[in-house]
MARKEGU-752758 format. One record per residue (C-alpha): residue in one letter; x, y, z. Coordinates in nm, 4 decimals. Layout:
REM MARKEGU-752758
 aa       xx       yy       zz
  A        X        Y        Z
...
END
This chain:
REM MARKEGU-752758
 aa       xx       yy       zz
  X  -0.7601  -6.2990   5.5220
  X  -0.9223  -6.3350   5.2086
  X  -0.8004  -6.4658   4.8389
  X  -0.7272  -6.1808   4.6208
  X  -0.4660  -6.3495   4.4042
  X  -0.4300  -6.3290   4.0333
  X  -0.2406  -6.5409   3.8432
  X  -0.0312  -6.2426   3.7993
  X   0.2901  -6.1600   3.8803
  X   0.3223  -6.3517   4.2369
  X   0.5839  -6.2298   4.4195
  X   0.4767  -5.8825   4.4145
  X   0.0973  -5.9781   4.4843
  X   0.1763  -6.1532   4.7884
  X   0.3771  -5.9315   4.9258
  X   0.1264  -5.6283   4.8627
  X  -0.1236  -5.8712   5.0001
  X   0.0447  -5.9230   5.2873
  X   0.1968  -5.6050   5.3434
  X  -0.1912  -5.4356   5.3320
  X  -0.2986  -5.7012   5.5618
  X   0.0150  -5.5783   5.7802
  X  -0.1119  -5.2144   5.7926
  X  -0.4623  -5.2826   5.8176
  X  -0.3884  -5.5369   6.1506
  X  -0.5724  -5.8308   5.9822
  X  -0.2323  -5.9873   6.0718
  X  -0.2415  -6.0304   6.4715
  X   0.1146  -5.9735   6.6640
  X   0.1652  -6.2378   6.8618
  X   0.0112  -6.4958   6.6098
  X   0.2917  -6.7589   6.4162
  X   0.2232  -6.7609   6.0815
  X   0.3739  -6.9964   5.8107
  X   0.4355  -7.0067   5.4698
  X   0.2678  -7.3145   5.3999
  X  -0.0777  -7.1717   5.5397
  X  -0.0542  -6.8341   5.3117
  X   0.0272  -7.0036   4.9942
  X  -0.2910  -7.2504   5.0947
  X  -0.5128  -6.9282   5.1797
  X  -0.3909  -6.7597   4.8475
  X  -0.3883  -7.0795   4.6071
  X   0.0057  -6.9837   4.5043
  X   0.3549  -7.1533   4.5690
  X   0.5295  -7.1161   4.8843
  X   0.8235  -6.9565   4.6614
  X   0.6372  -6.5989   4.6274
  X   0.5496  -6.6187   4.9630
  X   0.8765  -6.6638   5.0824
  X   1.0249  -6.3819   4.8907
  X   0.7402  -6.1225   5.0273
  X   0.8019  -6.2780   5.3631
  X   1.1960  -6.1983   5.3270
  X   1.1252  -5.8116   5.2104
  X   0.8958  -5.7505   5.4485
  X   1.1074  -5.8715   5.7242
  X   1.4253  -5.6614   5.5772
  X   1.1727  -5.3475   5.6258
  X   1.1532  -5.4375   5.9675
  X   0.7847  -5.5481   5.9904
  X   0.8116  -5.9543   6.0480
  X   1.0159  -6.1385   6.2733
  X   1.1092  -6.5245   6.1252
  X   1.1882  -6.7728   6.3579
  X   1.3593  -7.0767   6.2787
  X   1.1191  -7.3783   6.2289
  X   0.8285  -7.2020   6.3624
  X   0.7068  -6.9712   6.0836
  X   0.7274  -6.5675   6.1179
  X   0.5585  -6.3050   6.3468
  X   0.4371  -5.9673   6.2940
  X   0.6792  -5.7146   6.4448
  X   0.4752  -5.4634   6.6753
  X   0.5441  -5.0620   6.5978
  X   0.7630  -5.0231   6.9152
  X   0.7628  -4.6286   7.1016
  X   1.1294  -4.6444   6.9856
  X   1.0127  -4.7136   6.6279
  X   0.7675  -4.4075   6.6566
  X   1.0052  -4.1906   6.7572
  X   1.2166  -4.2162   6.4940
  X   0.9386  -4.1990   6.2328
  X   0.8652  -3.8753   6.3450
  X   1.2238  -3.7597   6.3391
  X   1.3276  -3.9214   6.0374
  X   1.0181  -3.7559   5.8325
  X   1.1041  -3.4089   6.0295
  X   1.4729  -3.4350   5.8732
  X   1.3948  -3.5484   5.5102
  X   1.0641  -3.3510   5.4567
  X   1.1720  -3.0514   5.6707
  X   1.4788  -3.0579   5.3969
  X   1.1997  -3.1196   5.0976
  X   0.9726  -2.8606   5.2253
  X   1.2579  -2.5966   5.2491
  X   1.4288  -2.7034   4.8910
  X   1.0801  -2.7045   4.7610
  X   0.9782  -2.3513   4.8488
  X   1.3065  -2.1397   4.7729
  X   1.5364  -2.3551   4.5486
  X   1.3449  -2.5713   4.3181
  X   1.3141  -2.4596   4.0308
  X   0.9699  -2.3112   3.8970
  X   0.8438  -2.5850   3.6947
  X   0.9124  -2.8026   3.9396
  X   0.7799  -2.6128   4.2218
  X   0.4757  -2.5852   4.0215
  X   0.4037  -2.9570   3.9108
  X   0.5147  -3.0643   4.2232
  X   0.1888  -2.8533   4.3722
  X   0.0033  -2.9684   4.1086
  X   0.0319  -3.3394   4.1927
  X  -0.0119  -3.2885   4.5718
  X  -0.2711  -3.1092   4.5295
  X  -0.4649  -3.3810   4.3364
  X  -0.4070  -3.5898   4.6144
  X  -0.5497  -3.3815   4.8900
  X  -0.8472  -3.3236   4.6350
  X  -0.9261  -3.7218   4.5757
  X  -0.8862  -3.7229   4.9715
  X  -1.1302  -3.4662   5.0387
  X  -1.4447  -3.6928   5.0223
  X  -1.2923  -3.9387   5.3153
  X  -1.2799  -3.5994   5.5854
  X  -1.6124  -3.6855   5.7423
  X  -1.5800  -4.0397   5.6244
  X  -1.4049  -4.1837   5.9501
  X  -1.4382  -4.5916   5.7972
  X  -1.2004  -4.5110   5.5100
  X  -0.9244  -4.5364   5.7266
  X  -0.7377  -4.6891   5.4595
  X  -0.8170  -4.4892   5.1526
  X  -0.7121  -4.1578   5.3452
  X  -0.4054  -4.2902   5.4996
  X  -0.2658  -4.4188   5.1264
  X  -0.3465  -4.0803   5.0411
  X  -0.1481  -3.9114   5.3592
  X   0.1490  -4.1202   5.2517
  X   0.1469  -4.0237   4.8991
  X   0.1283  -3.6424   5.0137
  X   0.4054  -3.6960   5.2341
  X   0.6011  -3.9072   4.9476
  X   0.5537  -3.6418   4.6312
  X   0.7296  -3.3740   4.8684
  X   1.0468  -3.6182   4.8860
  X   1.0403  -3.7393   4.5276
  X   1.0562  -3.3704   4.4497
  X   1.3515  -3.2766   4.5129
  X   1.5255  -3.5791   4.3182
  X   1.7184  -3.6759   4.5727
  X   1.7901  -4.0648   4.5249
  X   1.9233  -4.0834   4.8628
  X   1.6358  -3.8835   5.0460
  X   1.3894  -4.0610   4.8496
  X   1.5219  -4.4463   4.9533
  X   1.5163  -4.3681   5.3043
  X   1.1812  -4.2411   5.3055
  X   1.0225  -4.5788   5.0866
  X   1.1903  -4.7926   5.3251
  X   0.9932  -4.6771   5.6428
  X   0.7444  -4.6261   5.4167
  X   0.5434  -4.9832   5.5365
  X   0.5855  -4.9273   5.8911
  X   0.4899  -4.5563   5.8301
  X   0.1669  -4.6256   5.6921
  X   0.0921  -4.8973   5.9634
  X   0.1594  -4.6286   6.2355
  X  -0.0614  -4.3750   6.0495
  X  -0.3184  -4.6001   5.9860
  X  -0.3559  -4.7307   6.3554
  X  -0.3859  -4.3059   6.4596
  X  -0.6054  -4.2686   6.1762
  X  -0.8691  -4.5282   6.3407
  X  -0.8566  -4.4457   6.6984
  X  -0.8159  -4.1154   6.6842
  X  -1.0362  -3.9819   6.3786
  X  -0.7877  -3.7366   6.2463
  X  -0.8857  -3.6994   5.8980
  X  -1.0374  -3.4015   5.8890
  X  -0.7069  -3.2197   6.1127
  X  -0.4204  -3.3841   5.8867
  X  -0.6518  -3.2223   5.5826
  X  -0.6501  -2.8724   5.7377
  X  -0.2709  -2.9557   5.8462
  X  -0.1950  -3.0572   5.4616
  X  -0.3382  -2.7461   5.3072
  X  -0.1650  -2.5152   5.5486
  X   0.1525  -2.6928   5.3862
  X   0.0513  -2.6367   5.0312
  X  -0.0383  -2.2776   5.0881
  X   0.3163  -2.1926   5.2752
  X   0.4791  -2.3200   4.9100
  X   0.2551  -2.1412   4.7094
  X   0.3408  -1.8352   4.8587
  X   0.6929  -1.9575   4.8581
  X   0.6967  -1.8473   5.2133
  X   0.9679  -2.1410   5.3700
  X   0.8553  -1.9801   5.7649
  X   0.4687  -2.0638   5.6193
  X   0.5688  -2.3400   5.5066
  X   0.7466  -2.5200   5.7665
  X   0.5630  -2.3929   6.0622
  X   0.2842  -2.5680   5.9209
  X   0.4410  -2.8396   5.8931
  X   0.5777  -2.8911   6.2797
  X   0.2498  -2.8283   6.3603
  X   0.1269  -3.1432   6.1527
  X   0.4313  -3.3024   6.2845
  X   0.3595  -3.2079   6.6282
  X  -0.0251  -3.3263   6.6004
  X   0.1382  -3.6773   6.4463
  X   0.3992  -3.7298   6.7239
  X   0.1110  -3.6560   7.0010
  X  -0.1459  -3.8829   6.7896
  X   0.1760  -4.1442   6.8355
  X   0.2142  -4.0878   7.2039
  X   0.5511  -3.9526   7.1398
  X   0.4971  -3.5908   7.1531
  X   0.8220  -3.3972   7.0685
END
């Protein structure tokens, strides 16, 4: 790991530090890790440290053990599993509520934003080291469908597997070079709610789904 800390708002540094390092596997399963040593590699408290430490292990990515430090929790097949169909039920609902209720000027901005997203993604298709750009760039895709359709409740669920989300997609991402299929798979979304076509829409979206859960080892 390497020191990226300004003197800056703490707490939330740390914790994006160490939730980054999470996704990208710069921190090893398996490995104890303590508070003491972070704060030392960092040059911070062992306060902020703590507090990312506790967040991240209420989203179910550390394990803390008493008087030993904490461990990084592996993404289980169970865990998988239930990504995929968690994000089936809440953007299934998004995509549906998206293409025949929302309301036009919603529908429309809504477009708008994710299609700026798959644009600034575009450049990583044939790019296969960027595993990281592209996959904070899947996630926000994935997210601006939920936060569309202003559902509080939808929307919290979705943030909170958010971490372990992008640590699954990242992993698929850099073994199994799918950049330039989730792009095709994304635009085949987009272009079922432009037409406002919910069959379009959500066809293309089991198939991305599908692709995902097999990428996973979990096919459906």
């Amino acid at each position: 790991m390497q020191k990226v800390i300004k003197k800056v708002s703490y707490k939330d540094q740390v914790y994006q530090y160490l939730k980054t390092a999470l996704i990208k596997g710069e921190l090893r399963t398996g490995e104890i890790y303590s508070e003491q040593q972070v704060a030392d590699q960092l040059n911070v408290s062992r306060t902020p440290v703590r507090e990312a430490v506790i967040r991240l292990t209420n989203e179910g990515m550390l394990e803390v053990h008493a008087n030993r430090g904490w461990t990084v929790r592996p993404v289980s097949e169970d865990d998988l599993r239930e990504i995929v169909a968690a994000r089936i039920a809440i953007e299934g609902y998004s995509i549906r509520w998206l293409t025949v209720q929302a309301p036009e000027s919603v529908r429309q901005r809504t477009l708008a934003r994710m299609g700026m997203v798959q644009e600034k993604s575009r450049p990583y298709i044939a790019d296969d080291r960027m595993h990281y750009e592209f996959m904070k760039l899947d996630t926000a895709f994935h997210s601006l469908l939920v936060a569309s359709t202003g559902n509080s409740y939808l929307i919290r669920i979705h943030e909170q597997m958010r971490t372990k989300l992008e640590q699954a997609i990242f992993t698929s991402l850099h073994h199994r070079r799918r950049h330039a299929e989730a792009w095709e798979e994304h635009a085949a979304i987009l272009s079922g709610i432009g037409r406002r076509d919910e069959a379009e829409a959500m066809r293309a979206f089991m198939v991305h789904m599908g692709a995902t859960a097999r990428v996973f080892g979990v096919p459906q």
